[in-house]
N, C-alpha and C positions, 0 to 999 in steps of 0.2 A: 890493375886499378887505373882509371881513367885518371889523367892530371888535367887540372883546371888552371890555366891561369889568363891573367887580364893585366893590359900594360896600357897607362894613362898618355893621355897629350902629351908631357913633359917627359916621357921616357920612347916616343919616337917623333917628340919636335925637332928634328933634321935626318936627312938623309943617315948621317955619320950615327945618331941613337940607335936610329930603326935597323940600321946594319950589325950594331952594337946586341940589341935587340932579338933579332934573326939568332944571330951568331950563339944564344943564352936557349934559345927555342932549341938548335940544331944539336945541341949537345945533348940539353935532355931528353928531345926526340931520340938520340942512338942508343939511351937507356931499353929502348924497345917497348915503353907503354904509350900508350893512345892517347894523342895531348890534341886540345881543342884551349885555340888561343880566343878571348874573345881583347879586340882593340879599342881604342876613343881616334878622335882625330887630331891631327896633327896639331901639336902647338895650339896656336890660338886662332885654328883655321873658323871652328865653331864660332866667334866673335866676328872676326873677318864675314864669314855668312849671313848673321844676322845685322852686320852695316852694310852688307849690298842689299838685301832687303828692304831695310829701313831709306835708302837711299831711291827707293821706287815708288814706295808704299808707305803714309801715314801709319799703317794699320796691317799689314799684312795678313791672308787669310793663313787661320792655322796648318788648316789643312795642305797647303801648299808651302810653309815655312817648315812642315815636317819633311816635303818632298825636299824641299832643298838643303836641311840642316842633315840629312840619313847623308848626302853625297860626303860627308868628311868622314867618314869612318868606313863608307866603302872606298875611298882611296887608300886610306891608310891599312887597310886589307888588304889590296890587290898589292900594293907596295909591299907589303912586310910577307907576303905569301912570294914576291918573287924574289925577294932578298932569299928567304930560308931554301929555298932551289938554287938558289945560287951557290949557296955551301955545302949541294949535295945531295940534299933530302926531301924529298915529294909534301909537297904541299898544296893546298888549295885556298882560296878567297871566297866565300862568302856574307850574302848579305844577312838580314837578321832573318828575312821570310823567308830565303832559302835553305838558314838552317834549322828551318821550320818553327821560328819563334815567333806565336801569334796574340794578338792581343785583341783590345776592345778597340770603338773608332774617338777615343777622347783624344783628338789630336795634341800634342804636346807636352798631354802628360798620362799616356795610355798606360793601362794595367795589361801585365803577359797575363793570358786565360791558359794558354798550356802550352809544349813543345811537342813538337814530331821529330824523334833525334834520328828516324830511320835514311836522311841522308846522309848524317855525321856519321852514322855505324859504319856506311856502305863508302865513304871515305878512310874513316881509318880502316877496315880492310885491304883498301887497295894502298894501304901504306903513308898514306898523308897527315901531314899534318893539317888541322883544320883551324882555320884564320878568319874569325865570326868578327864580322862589323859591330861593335855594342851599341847600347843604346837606343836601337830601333826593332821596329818589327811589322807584321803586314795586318791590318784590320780582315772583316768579315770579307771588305769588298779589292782584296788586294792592296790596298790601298798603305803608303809608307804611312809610319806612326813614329814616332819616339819618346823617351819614357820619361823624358826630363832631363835637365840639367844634370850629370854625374851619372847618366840613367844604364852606362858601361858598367857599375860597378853591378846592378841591378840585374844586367844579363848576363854575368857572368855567375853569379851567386847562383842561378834560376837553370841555367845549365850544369850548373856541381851535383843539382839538384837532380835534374834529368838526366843524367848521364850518371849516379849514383857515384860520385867522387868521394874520396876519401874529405878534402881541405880542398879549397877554393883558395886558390894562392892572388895578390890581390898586389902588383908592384909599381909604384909612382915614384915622388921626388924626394921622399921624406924616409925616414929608415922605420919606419913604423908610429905606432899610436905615442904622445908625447902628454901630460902631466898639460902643457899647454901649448898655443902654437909656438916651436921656438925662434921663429923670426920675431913673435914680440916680448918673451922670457927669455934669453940666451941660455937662463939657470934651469929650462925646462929637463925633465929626464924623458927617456922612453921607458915606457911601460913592455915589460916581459906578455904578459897577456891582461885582458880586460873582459869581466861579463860580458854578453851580448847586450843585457839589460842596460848596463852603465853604455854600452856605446852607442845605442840607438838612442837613449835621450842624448849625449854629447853631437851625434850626428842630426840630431833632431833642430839641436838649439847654435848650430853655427859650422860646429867642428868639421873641416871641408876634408878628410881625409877619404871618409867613408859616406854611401850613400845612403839615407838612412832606410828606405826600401830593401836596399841591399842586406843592412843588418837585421830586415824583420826576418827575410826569407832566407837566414842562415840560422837564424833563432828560431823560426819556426820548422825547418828541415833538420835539425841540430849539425849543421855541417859547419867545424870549423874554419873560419876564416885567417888566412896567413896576409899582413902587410908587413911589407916590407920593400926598400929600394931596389929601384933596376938598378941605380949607379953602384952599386956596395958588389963584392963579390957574390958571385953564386953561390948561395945555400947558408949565405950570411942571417944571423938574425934579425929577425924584425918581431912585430907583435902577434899573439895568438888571440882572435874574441872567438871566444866559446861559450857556452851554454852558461855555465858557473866556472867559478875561479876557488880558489883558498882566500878562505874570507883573510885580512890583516886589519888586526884592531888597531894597529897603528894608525891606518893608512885607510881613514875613512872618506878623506875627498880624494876621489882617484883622477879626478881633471877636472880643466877651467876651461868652459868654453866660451866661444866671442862672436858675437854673430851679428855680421853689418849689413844685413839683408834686409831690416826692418822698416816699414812706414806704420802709423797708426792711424787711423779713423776713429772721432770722438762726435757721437749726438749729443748736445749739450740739454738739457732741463727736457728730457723725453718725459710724457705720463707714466708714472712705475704701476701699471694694470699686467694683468695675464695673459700673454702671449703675443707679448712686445718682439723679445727676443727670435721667437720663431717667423714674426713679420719679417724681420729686419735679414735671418742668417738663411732662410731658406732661400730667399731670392739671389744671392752670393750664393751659395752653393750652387744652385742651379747653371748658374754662369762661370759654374767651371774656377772660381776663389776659392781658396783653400785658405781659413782666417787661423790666425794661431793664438795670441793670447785673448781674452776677451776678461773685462773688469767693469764690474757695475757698482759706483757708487749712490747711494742712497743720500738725496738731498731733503730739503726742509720741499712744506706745501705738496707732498708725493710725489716730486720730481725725482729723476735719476739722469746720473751723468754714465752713458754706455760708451767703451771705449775698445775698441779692438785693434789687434795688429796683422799685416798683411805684407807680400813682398813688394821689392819698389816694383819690380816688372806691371804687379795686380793694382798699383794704387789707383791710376786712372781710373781705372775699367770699374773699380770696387765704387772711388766717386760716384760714378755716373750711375752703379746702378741704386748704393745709394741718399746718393739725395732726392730724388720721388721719393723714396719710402720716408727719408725723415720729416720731407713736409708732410707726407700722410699720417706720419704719428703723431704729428705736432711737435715737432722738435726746434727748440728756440733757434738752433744753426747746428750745422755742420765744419767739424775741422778736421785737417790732414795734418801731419808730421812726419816729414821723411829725415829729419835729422836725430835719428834715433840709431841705438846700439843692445842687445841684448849681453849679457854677461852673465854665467851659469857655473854654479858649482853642481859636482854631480858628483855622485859616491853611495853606493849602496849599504854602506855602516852607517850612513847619517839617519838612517830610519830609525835607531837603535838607542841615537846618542843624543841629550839635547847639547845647545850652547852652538849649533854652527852658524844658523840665521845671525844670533846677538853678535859674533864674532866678524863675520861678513860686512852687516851694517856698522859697527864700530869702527873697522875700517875705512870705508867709504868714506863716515861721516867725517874720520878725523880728517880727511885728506879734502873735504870739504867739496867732496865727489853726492852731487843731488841724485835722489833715485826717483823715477817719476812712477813704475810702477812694480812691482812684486807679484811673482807667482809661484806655486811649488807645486811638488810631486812629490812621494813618499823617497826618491832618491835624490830630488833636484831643486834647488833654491836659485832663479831667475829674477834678475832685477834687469829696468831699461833704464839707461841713462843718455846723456847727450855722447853725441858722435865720439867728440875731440876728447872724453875721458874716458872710454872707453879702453883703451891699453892701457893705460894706467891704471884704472882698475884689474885688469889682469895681470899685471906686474905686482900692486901692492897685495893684491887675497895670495899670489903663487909662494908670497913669501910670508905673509901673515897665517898658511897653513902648513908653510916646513915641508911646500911639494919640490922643492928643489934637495929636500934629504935623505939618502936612501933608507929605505924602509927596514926596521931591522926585525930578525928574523929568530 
């Protein structure tokens, strides 16, 4: 059976990791099964990319910020391909097109359409390990693509898949899925394993471990996913998201997630007529905006206050496309908000049980924590507040839910 696994920035940001690295590959390459590694780039090489960018260009074309954002994970390929030769054992580097991972041409945030694994096969025949660039891949017209932000985790999940792997093994800086982040809970626990369900909405709403694309295409292939640390020993535990879990009535919020990616957009006193909504989200979507929460209040005189959320990267671009449209609705103004925070309980017993919403805001309130807006889902209760309470809100729900207790059994 084919082994999948994928090791993030922080498990070969330096020479001495990626050696460290190598050295975890070469051992269980001599197990004798066919491993296909997929990588990220080194450290904060991706960041470093996008400030020489920025440093040319107002504006950079996507098309060409793909070209130059795929170079960090084909270094950290060619590097980590010739560490694992170095200890031994036959490896190779490729890129994402040449391990035949193809996609649409949405530059920056392209969807994989399918894989051709018959260069991987014809690799591991001749004994190699295979050292896939993630994150990227080649459009219709040759052309580099990349899947996004975290988009590593995305082709690796999509290669378990193509290459019919047992688990998709998934290693970074953290020992697995945690109750919450624990750089801002210390009292945070790891989680033994987690739904697929519960962790694509926590990947959805903040939680940076996993990518949430990654968690559809493990959910929808039913291929477990294994995270866990590079730093921990070999074969150490970390978390299991699978398909389903053993429910625990205990333990019906199974994590808090926190997510500082947020800006909002607010049309103030729009006309509340039919097919307001579709004026406004089509032309965003067209433009390549992907909006995430969206809240319409109903005011007096059949006004409405439209209010949605978007990342900081999209705030401009979402401005500009729109304010035309709010003058054309007749919108008294337009506002932005980038000092915003989401915070998210997630638990799939909460469908079952009332009293978690009342418990949540009771908290908040008493801590004199404002919620400016509210959303949910049959597993997820989403509040936005301001930036600066934002961990503090994740400190007082981790322990206003006894997620720092083990679950008993």
């Amino acid at each position: 059976m084919t082994v999948v696994q994928k090791y993030g920035g922080t498990s070969v940001g330096s020479i001495e990791r990626l050696q460290a690295v190598a050295a975890r590959i070469a051992h269980r390459a001599a197990q004798g099964r066919p491993m296909a590694v997929v990588v990220s780039a080194m450290g904060k090489t991706t960041d470093e990319l996008v400030a020489l960018a920025g440093a040319v260009s107002a504006r950079p074309p996507r098309r060409e910020m793909d070209m130059l954002l795929a170079t960090g994970e084909i270094v950290s390929s060619a590097l980590l391909a010739m560490a694992v030769r170095e200890l031994g054992h036959g490896a190779v580097a490729l890129t994402g097109a040449q391990a035949g991972v193809f996609t649409d041409d949405t530059f920056g945030r392209a969807r994989i359409r399918g894989i051709d694994t018959e260069r991987i096969q014809r690799e591991f025949a001749a004994g190699n390990v295979v050292i896939i660039a993630g994150f990227q891949g080649a459009s219709g017209e040759a052309d580099f693509t990349t899947l996004g932000r975290g988009g590593s985790d995305t082709s690796a999940v999509a290669l378990g898949a193509a290459l019919h792997a047992q688990q998709v093994e998934i290693y970074t800086d953290v020992e697995g899925i945690y109750t919450t982040d624990p750089r801002i809970e210390p009292d945070a626990r790891r989680l033994a394993d987690i739904a697929a369900e519960e962790m694509l909405e926590a990947a959805a709403q903040g939680a940076g471990v996993m990518h949430p694309r990654a968690v559809e295409l493990g959910l929808l292939y039913d291929i477990p996913i294994v995270v866990a640390s590079s730093f921990a020993a070999d074969g150490a535990a970390g978390t299991v998201i699978r398909k389903e879990v053993l429910m625990e009535p205990e333990d019906r919020v199974r994590t808090i997630a926190l997510d500082r990616d947020v800006a909002s957009l607010t049309l103030r006193q729009v006309p509340d007529r039919p097919g307001i909504a579709a004026q406004l989200f089509g032309p965003l979507a067209d433009a390549g905006i992907s909006v995430d929460t969206i809240v319409q209040n109903a005011g007096e005189d059949r006004l409405t206050d439209l209010t949605f959320t978007v990342s900081h990267a999209d705030l401009e671009q979402a401005r500009e496309v729109a304010a035309p449209l709010a003058r054309e609705l007749g919108a008294a103004e337009l506002l932005h908000d980038h000092d915003l925070v989401k915070v998210s309980l997630i638990g799939t017993g909460m469908q079952s049980a009332p009293g978690y919403a009342a418990l949540m805001f009771r908290t908040l309130s008493d801590a004199d924590i404002n919620i400016e807006l509210i959303t949910t889902s049959e597993i997820r209760i989403t509040v936005l507040l301001r930036s600066e309470q934002g961990e503090q809100a994740v400190q007082l729900l981790h322990r206003a839910f006894a997620l720092d207790q083990p679950v008993s059994t």
